[in-house]
C-alpha positions as CSV (number, residue, x, y, z in Angstrom):
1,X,-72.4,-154.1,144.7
2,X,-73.7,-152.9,141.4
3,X,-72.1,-153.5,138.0
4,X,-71.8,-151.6,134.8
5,X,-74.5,-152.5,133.1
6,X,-73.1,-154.4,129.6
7,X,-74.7,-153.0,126.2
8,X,-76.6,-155.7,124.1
9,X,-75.9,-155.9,120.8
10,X,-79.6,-155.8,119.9
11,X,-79.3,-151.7,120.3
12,X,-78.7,-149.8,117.9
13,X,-75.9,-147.1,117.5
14,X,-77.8,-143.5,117.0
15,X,-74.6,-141.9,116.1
16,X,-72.9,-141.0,113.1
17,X,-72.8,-143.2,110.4
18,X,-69.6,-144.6,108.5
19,X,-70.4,-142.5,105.2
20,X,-70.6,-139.6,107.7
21,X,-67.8,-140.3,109.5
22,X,-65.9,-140.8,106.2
23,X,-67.0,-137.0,105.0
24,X,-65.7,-135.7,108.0
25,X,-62.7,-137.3,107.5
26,X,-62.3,-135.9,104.6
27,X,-63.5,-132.5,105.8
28,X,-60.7,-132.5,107.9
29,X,-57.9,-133.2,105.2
30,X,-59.5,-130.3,103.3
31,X,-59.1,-127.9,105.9
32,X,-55.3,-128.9,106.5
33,X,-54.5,-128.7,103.1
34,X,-56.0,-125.4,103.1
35,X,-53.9,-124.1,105.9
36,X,-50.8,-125.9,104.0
37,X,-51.6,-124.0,101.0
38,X,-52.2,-120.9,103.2
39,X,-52.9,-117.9,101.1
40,X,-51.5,-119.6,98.1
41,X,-53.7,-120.0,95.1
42,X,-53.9,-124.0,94.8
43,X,-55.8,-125.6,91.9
44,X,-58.9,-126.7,93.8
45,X,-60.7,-127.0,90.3
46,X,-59.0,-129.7,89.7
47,X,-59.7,-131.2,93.1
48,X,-63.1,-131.2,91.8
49,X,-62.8,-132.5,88.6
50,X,-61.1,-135.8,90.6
51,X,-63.8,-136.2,92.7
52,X,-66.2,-135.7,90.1
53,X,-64.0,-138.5,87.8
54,X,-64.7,-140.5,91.3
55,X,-68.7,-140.8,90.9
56,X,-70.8,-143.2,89.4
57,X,-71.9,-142.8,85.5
58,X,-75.1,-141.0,86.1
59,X,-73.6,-138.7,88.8
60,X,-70.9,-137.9,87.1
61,X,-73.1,-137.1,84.2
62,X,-74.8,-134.6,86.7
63,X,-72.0,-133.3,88.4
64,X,-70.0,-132.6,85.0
65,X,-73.1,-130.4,84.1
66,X,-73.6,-128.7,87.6
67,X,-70.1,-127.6,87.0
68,X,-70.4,-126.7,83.3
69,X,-73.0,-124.6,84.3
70,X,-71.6,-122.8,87.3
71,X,-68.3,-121.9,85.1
72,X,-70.6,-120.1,82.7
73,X,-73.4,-119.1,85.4
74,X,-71.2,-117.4,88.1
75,X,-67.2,-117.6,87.0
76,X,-66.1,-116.0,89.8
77,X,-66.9,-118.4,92.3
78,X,-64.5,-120.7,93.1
79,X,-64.3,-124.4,92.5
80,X,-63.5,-126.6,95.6
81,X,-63.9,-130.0,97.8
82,X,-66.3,-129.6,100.4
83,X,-66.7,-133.0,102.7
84,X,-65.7,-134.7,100.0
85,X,-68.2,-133.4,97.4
86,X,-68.0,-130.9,94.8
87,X,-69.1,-127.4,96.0
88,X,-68.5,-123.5,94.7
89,X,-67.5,-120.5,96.9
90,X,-67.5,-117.3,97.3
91,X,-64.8,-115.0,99.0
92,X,-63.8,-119.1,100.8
93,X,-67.6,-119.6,102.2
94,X,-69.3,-122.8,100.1
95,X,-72.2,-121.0,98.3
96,X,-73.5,-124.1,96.3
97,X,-73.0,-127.9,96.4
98,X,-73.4,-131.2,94.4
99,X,-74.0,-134.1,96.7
100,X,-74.0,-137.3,94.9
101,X,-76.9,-140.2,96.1
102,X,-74.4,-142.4,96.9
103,X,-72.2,-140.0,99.3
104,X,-74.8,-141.0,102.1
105,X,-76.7,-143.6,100.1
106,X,-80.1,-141.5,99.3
107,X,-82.0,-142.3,96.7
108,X,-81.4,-139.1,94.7
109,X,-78.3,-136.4,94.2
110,X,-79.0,-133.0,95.6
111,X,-77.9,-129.6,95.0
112,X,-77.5,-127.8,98.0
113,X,-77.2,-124.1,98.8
114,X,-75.5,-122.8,101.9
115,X,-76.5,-119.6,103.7
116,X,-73.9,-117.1,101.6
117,X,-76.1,-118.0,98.8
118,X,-78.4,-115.2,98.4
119,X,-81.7,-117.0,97.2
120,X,-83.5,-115.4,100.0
121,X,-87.1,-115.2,99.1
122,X,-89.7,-113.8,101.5
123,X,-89.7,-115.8,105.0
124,X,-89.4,-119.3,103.4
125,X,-87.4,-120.6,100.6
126,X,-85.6,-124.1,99.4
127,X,-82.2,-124.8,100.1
128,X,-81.7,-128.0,98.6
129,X,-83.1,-129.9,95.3
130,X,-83.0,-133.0,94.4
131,X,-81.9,-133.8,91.2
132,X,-82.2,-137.1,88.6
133,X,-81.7,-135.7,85.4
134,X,-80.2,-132.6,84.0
135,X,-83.1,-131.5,81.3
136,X,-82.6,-128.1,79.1
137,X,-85.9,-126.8,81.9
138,X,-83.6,-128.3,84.4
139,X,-80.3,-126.8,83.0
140,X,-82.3,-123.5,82.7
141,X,-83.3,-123.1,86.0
142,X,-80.5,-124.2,88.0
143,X,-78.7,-121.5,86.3
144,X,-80.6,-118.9,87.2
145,X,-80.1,-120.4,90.8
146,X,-76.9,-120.5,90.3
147,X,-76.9,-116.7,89.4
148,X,-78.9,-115.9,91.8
149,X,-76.9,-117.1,94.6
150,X,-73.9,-116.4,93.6
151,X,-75.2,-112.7,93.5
């Protein structure tokens, strides 16, 4: 008769990890508080600006300047929580995103653009950066980024 065979606990789980898990998690509370808020205008900015409040010193000290610069870069887009992490959107689809190193513990933040943002150059382009320090060079071109995808 055969058994089941009986997993050791030398292998190794190649799912999702707990940080991943976790965003998703959070994911999904966005989306129902979205559909609780329905077409109501909620303050999401300040959804943001608790996350943000959330991070380490030297994220937040990114993440306060991603979204200094996308107030003054691209106004209309709209401030919101995005797994967990600070993002921007346009007409509700997440054009940009901060995603701090210790979200999923990589050794450097990012800022991530999603396929509404209109950076399209040629038949290859970056979608992501990663990001250790906001210098004026920095500061300067992630705002024309910014504008750029926020079209």
């Amino acid at each position: 008769m055969a058994t089941k065979a009986s997993v050791t606990t030398d292998e190794k789980y190649d799912g999702f990890t707990a940080a991943e898990r976790e965003a998703m998690k959070e994911r999904a509370k966005e989306l129902k508080s979205t559909a609780r808020r329905g077409r109501a205008k909620a303050d999401t900015e300040a959804e943001v600006l608790a996350k943000i409040a959330e991070m380490t010193q030297e994220e937040r000290v990114l993440a306060e300047g991603i979204h200094a610069i996308v107030k003054a870069a691209a106004p209309h887009l709209t401030p919101k929580t995005w797994y967990g992490m600070p993002a921007y959107a346009k007409d509700g689809k997440v054009v940009c995103f901060f995603q701090p190193a210790s979200k999923f513990k990589a050794r450097y933040s990012t800022l991530g653009f999603n396929d509404p943002a209109t950076l399209d150059d040629g038949t290859m382009w970056p979608t992501a950066f990663a990001l250790t320090a906001l210098t004026p060079q920095n500061e300067a071109a992630i705002t024309a980024l910014i504008a750029k995808a926020a079209g």
